[in-house]
Backbone as JSON, one array per atom type, in Angstrom:
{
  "sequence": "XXXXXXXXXXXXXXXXXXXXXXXXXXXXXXXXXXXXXXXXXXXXXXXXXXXXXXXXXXXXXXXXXXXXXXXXX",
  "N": [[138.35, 75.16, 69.81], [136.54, 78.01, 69.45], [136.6, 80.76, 71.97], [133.44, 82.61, 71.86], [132.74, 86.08, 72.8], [131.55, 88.26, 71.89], [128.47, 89.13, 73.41], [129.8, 90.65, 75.45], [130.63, 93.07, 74.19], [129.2, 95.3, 74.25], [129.11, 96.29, 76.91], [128.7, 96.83, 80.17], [124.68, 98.4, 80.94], [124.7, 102.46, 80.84], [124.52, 103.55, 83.89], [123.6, 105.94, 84.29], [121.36, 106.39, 82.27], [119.12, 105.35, 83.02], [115.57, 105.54, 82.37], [113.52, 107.45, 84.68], [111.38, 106.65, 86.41], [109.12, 106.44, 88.26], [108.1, 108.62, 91.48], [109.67, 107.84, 95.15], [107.43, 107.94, 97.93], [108.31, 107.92, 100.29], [110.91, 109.16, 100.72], [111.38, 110.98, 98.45], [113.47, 110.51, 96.47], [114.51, 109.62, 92.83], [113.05, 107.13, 91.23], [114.34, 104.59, 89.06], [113.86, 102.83, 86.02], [113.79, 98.91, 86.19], [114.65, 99.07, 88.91], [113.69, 97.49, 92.28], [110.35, 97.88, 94.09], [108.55, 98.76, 96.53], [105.1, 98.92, 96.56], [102.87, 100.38, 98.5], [99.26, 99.85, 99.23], [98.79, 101.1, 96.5], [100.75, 103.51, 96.46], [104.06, 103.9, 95.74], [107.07, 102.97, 96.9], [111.02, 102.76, 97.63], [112.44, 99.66, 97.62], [113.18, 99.33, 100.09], [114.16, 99.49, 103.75], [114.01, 101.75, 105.12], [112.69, 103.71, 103.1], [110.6, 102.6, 103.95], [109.69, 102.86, 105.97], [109.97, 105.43, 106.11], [108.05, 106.29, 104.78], [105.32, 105.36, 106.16], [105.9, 106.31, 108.72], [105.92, 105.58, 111.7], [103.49, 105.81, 115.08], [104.72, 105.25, 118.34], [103.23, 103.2, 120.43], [101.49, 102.1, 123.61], [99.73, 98.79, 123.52], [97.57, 98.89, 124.84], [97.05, 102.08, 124.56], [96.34, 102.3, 122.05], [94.53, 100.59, 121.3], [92.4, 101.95, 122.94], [92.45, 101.47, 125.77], [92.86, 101.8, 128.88], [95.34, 101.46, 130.63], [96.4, 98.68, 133.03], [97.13, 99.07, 136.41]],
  "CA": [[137.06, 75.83, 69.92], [136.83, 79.58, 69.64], [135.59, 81.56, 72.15], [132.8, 84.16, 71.12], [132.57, 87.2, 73.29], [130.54, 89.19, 71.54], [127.74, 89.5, 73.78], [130.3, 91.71, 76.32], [131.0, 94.12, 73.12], [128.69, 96.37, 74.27], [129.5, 96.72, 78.31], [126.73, 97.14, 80.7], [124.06, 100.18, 80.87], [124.99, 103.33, 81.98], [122.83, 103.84, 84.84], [122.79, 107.46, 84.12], [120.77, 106.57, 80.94], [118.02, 104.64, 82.97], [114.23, 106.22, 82.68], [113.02, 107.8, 85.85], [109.68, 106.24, 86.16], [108.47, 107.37, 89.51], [109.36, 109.44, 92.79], [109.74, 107.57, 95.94], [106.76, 108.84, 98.76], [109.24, 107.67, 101.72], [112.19, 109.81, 100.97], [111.47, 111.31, 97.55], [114.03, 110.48, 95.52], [113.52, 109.11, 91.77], [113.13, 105.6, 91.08], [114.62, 104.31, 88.12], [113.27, 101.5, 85.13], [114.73, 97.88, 86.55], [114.6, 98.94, 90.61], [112.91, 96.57, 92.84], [109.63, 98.98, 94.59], [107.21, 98.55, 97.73], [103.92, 99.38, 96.63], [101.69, 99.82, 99.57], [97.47, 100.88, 98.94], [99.14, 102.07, 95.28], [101.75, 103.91, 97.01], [105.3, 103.69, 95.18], [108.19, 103.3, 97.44], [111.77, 102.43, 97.03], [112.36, 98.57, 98.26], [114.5, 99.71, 101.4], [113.37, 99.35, 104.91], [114.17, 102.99, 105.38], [111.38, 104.36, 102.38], [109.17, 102.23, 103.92], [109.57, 103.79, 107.41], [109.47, 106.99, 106.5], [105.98, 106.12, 104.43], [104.24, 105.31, 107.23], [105.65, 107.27, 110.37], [104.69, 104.83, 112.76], [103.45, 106.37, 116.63], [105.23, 104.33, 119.14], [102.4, 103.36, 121.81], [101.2, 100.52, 123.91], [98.53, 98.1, 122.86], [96.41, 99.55, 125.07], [96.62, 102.84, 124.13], [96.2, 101.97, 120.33], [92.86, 100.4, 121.2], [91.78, 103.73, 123.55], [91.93, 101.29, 126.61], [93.42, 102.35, 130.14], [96.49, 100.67, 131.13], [95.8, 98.13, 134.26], [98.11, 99.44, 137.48]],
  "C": [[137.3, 77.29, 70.29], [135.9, 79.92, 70.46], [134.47, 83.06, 72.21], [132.29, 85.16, 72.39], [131.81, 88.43, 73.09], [129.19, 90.14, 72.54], [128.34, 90.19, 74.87], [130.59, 93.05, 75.77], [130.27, 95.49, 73.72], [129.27, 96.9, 75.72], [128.11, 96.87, 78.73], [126.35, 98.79, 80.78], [124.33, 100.64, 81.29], [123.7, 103.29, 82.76], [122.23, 105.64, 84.81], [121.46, 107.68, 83.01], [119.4, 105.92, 81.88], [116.75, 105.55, 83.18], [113.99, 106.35, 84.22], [111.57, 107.42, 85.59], [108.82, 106.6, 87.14], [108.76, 107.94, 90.42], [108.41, 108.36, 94.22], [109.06, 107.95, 97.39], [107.3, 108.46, 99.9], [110.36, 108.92, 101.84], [112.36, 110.38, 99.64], [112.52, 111.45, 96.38], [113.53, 109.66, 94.23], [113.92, 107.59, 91.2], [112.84, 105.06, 89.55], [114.35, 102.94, 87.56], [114.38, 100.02, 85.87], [114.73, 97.97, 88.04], [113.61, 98.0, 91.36], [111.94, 98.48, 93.5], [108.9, 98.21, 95.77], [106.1, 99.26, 97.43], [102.74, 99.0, 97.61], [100.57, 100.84, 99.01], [98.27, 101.81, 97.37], [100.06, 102.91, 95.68], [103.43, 103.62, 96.37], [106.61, 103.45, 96.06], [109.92, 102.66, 97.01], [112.13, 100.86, 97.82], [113.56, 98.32, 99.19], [113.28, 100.04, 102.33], [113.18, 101.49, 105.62], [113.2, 104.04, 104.84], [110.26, 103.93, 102.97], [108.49, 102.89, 105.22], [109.65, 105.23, 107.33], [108.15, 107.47, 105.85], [105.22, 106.46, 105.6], [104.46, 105.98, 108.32], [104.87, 106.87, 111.05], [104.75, 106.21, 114.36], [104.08, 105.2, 117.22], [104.12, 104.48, 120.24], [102.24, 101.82, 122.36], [100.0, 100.21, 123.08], [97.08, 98.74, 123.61], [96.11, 101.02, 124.73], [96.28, 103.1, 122.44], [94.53, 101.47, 120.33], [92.13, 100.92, 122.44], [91.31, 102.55, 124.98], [92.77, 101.69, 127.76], [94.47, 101.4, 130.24], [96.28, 99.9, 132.69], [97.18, 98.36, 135.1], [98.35, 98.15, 138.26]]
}
C-alpha cells in the first residue's frame, strides 16, 4: 500500500500572508483572519488575558467604595 502525501505538497500558510481583519482596542496591535478574539459590547480584542485588561482598566477599590458606601470602623 502506497502512501499518498500529497496533501503536505503545499506546506502550511505563511502567516505573513494572513488578512489583517481588525486592530486590537486592548493593546492595538492587528488581528489576523483564523485568531481566536474577545468581543466585549462589540468591542474586538485579542483572546489574551492581557488585551482584555488593558480594555477595561479596572479601579482597584473596596466594595464599599464601589457602591458610594462608608467603610464600617
Amino acid at each position: 500500500m502506497a502512501v499518498n502525501l500529497d496533501r503536505f505538497a503545499q506546506g502550511l500558510p505563511d502567516p505573513q500572508d494572513a488578512e489583517v481583519m481588525a486592530y486590537c482596542e486592548g493593546c492595538g496591535r492587528e488581528i489576523y483572519e483564523g485568531e481566536d478574539v474577545y468581543v466585549v459590547d462589540g468591542v474586538i480584542l485579542h483572546a489574551e488575558w492581557d488585551c482584555l485588561y488593558q480594555y477595561i482598566d479596572p479601579e482597584f477599590m473596596t466594595v464599599e467604595e464601589a457602591l458610594g458606601l462608608e467603610a464600617k470602623k
